[in-house]
C-alpha positions as CSV (number, residue, x, y, z in Angstrom):
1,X,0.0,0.0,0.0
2,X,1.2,3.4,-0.7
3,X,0.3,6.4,2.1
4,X,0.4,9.7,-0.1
5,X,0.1,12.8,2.0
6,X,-1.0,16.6,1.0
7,X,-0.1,19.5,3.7
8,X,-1.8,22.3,2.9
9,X,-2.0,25.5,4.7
10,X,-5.4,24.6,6.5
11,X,-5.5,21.0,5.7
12,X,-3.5,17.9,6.0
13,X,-5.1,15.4,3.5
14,X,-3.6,12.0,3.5
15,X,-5.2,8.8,1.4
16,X,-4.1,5.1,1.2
17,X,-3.6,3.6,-2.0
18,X,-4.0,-0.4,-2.7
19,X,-2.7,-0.6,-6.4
20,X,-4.7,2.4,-8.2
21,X,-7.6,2.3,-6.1
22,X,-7.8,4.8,-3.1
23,X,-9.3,3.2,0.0
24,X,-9.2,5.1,3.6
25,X,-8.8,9.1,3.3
26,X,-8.9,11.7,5.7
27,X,-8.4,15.4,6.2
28,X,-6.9,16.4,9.4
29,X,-6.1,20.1,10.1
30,X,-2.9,21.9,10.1
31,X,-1.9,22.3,13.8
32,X,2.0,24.2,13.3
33,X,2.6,23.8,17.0
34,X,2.4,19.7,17.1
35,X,5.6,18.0,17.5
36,X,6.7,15.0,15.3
37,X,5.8,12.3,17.6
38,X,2.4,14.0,17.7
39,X,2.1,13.6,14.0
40,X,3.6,10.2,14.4
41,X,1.1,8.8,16.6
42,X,-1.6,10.4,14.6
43,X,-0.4,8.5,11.7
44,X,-0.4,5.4,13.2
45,X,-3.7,5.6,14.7
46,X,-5.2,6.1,11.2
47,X,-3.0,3.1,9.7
48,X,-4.1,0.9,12.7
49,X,-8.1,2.3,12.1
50,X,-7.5,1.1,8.5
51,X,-6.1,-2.1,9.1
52,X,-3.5,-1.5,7.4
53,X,0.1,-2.7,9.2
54,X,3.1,-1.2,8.7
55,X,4.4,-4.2,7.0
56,X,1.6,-3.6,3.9
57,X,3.1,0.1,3.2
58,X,5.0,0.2,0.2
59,X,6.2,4.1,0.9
60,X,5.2,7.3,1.5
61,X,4.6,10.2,-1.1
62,X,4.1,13.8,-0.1
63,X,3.2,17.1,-0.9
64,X,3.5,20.2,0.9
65,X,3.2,23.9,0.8
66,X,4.0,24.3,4.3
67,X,7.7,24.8,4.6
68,X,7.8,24.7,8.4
69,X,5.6,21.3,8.6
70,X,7.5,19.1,5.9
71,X,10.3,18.4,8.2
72,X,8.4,17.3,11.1
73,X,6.3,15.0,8.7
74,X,9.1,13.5,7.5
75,X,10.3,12.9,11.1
76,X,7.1,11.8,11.5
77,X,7.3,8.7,8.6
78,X,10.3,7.7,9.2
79,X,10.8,7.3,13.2
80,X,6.9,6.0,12.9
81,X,6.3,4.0,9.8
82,X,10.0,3.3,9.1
83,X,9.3,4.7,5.4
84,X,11.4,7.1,3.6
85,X,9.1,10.0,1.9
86,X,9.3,10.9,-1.3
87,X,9.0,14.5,-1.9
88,X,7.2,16.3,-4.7
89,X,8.4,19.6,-6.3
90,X,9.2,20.7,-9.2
91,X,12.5,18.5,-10.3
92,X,11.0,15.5,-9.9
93,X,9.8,13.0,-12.6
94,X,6.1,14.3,-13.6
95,X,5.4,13.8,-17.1
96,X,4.3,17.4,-17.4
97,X,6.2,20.4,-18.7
98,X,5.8,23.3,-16.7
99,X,5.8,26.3,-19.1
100,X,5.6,28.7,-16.0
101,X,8.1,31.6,-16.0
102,X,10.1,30.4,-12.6
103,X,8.9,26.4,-12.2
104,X,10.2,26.3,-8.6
105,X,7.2,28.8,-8.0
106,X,4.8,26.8,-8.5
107,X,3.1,25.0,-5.3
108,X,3.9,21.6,-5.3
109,X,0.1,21.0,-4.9
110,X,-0.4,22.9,-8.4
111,X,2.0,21.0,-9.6
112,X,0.2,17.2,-8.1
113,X,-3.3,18.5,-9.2
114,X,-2.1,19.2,-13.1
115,X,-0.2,15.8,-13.0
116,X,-3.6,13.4,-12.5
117,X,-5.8,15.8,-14.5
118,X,-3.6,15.3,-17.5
119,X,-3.5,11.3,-16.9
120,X,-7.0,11.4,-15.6
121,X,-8.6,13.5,-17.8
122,X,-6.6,15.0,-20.5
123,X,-6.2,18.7,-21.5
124,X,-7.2,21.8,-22.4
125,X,-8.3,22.0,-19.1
126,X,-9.1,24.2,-16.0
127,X,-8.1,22.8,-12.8
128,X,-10.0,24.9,-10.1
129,X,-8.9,23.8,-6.3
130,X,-10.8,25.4,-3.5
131,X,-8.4,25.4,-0.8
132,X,-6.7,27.9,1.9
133,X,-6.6,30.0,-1.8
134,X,-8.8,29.5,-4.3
135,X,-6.4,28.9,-7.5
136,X,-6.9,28.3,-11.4
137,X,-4.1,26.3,-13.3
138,X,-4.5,25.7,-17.2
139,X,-3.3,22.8,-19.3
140,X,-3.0,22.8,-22.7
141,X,-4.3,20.2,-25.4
142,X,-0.7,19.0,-24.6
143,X,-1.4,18.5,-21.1
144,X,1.5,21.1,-20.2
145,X,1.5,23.6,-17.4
146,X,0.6,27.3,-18.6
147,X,0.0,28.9,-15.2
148,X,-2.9,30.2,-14.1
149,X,-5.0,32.4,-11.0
150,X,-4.4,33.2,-7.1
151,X,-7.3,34.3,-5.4
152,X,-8.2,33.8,-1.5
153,X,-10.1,31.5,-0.4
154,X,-13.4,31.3,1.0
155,X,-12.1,30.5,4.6
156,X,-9.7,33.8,4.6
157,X,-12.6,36.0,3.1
158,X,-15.1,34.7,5.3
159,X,-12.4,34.7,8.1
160,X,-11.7,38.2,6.9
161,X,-15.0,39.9,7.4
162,X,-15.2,38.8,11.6
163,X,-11.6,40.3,11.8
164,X,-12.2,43.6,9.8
165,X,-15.1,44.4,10.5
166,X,-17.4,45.9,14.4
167,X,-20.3,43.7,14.2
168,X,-20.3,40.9,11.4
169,X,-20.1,37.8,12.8
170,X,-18.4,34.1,11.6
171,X,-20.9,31.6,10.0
172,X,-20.8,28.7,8.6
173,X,-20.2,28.0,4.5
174,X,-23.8,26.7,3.4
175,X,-26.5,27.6,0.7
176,X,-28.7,30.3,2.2
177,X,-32.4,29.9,1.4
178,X,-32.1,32.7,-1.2
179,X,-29.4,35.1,-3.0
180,X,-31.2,38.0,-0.8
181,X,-30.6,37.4,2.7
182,X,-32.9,38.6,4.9
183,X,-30.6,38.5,7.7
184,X,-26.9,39.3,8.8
185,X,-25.7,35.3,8.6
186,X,-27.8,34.6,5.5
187,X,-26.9,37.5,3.7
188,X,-22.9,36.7,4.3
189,X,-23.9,32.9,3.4
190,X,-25.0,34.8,0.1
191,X,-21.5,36.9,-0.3
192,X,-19.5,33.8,0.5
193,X,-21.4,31.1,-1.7
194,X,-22.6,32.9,-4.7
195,X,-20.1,35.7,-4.8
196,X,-17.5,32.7,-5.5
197,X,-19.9,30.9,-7.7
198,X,-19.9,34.6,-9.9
199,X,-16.0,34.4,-9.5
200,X,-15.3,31.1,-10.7
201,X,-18.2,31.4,-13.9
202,X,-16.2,34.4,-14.5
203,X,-12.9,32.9,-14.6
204,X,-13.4,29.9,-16.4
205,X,-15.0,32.2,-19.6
206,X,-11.8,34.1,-19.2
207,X,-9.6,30.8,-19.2
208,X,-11.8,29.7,-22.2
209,X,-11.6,32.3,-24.0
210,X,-7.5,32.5,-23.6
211,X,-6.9,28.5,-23.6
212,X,-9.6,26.5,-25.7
213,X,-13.6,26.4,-26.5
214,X,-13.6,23.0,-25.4
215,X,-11.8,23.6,-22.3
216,X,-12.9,21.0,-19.3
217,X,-13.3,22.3,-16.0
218,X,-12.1,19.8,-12.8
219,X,-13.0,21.2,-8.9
220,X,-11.1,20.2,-6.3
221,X,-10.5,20.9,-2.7
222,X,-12.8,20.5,0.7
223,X,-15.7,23.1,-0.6
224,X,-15.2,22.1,-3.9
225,X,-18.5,20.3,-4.0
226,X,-20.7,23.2,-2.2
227,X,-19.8,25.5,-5.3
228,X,-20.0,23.0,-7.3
229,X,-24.1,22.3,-6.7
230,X,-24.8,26.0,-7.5
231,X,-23.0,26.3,-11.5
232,X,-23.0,24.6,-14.7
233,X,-19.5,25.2,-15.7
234,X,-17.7,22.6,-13.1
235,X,-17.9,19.3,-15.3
236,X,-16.0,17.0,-12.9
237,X,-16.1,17.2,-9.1
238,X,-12.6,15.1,-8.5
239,X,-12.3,15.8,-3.8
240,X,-9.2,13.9,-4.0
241,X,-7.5,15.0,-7.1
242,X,-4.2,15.8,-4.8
243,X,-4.1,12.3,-3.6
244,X,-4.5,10.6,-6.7
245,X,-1.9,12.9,-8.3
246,X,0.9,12.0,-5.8
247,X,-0.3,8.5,-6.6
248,X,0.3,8.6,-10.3
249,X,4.0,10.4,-9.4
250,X,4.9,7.7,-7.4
251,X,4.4,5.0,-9.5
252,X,6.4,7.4,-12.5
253,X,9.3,7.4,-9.9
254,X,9.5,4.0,-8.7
């Protein structure tokens, strides 16, 4: 079995592969002041909760765009699970050129996502992943990297709005009964919901009109699916895009 781990700003997504097929996944999140043995333990338990023993795991693949935890991950792996972690940026073996301007830029979660949508999916596509930002990354027809948007994401903006403002208070990211809200909490619902739904719409016309007509549009990330029920353009809802991507790197590297 291979254990393939995302660390994302908010998130820590990790998923356990048997062959091609994902089984167990979870989503912990991002605690900066947990030691290794912490994160060690944690790890285990989930293994153990899986049924999966330590003499099943093949390796460990990992992502991260969180400088400060990828060391104590790897501590993590390799005192716990006696695995050495193989680490995903840019130099490593991905079958996808990377036509950005500076390639070591680009997040190494960018970078994942773009690798399973061209051997998922194919390109031109639009990869959308709702996470700590909200980001846009085009493929050609070639399945190559272009580049693409940076915009915050829903959890800052919303998170944004109880810190910036007197009286507006944190809720929680769900349809309100109508675009209008009638109250405070439903009319920020509204902002935060369909004010991104207008965003992406507007994006992906933009990225159509730049990249390709027939341009497919893939939505990742934990909200991915809540914006998803409320537009047309999202044509494949893939939650654990990340995972299957560091996946599909592995096996190209071992």
């Amino acid at each position: 079995m291979l254990l393939t781990i995302d660390i994302g700003n908010t998130n820590i997504t990790l998923g356990l592969y048997e062959n091609q097929t994902l089984g167990a996944r979870w989503r912990l999140a991002t605690d900066h002041n947990r030691m290794p043995d912490e994160y060690g333990l944690q790890i285990l338990g989930l293994l153990e909760n899986s049924k999966c023993g330590l003499n099943q795991l093949e390796g460990v693949c990992l992502a991260s765009v969180t400088p400060p935890l990828t060391g104590k991950i790897l501590q993590a792996c390799q005192q716990y699970l006696g695995q050495p972690v193989f680490v995903v940026d840019h130099t490593v073996k991905t079958g996808v050129n990377i036509l950005y301007e500076d390639p070591a830029a680009v997040g190494a979660d960018r970078i994942v996502d773009a690798v399973a949508v061209k051997q998922l999916y194919g390109g031109p596509a639009c990869v959308v992943d709702f996470g700590t930002a909200t980001t846009f990354d085009a493929l050609d027809e070639y399945g190559q990297y272009l580049g693409g948007a940076i915009a915050p994401g829903i959890g800052i903006a919303a998170e944004a709005l109880v810190q910036h403002t007197a009286k507006l208070p944190r809720v929680d990211f769900q349809r309100p009964p109508s675009t209008i809200g009638r109250n405070t909490v439903h009319a920020i619902q509204s902002g935060l919901l369909f004010g991104y739904v207008a965003m992406v719409e507007g994006m992906v016309a933009r990225f159509r009109s730049e990249l390709h007509p027939h341009m497919k549009v893939i939505a990742t990330g934990g909200l991915a699916e809540t914006v998803a029920n409320e537009t047309t353009v999202i044509e494949i809802l893939a939650p654990w895009l990340t995972l299957d991507g560091l996946r599909i790197i592995w096996e190209m590297n071992h």
